[in-house]
VMD Tcl script that draws the C-alpha trace (Angstrom):
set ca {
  {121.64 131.10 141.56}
  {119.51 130.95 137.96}
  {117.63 127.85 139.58}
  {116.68 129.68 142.79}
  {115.54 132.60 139.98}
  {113.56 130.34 138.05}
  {111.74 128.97 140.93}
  {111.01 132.36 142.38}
  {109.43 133.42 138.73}
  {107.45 130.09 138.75}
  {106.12 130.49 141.76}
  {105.10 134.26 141.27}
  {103.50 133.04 137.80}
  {101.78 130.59 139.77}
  {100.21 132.62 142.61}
  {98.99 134.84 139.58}
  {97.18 132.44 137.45}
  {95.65 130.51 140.87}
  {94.82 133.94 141.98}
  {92.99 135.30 138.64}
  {91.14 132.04 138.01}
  {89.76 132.41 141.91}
  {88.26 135.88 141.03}
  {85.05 135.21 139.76}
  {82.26 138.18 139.79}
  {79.66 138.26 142.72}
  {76.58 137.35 142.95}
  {73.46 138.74 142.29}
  {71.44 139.22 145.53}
  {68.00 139.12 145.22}
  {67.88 143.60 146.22}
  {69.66 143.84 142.92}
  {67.78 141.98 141.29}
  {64.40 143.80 142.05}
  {66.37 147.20 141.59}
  {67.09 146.15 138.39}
  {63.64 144.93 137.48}
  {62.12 148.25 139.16}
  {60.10 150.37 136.70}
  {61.21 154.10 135.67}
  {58.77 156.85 134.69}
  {59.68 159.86 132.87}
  {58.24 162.92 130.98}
  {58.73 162.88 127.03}
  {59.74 166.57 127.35}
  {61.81 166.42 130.31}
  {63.75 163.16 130.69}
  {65.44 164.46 133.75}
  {62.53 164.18 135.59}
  {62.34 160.27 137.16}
  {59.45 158.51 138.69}
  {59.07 154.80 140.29}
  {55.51 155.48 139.54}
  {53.42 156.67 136.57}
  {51.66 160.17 137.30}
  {51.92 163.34 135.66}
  {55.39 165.74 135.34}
  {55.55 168.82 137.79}
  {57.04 170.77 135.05}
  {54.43 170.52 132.33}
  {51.76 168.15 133.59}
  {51.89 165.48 131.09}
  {51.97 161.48 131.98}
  {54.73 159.99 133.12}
  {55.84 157.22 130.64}
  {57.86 153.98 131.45}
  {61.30 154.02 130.30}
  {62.78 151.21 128.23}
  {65.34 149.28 129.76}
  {69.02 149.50 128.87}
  {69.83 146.41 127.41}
  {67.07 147.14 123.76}
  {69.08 146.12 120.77}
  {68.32 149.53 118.89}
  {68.97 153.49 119.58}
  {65.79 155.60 119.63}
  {65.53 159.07 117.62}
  {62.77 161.90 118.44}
  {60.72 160.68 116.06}
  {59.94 156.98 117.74}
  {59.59 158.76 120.96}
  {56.92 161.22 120.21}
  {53.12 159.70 121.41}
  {49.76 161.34 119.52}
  {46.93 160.91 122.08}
}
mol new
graphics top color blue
foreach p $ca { graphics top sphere $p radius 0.5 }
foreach p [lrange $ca 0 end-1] q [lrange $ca 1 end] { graphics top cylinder $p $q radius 0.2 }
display resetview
């Protein structure tokens, strides 16, 4: 009876380990690729409004300016965002 146990657990155990060494993440397809790669505009006084080209906002009328990607090593504050012209 405590063999057949045994060899029920290591079994189980097995299947597990097989099973979560098989699971590797997917791909990258080339679509999400480009998606990622895909340039965002937005307005410096409204972020909320998004672009996939530069322009000018509907809100207030000034340009459209790429966002930075999501993977930059440092945070931003108000003051590194704000552009004399």
């Amino acid at each position: 009876m405590k063999k057949s146990i045994l060899i029920g657990m290591l079994a189980v155990s097995m299947s597990l380990i097989f099973n979560a060494c098989n699971n590797s993440s997917p791909k990258s397809s080339a679509v999400d690729l480009k998606a990622a790669s895909k340039e965002v505009y937005t307005c410096s006084m409204h972020p909320e409004v998004r672009s996939d080209e530069p322009g000018k906002c509907p809100k207030c009328g000034m340009e459209l300016v790429k966002m930075e990607t999501a993977d930059t090593t440092h945070m931003h504050n108000q003051s590194d965002t704000i552009h004399n012209n």
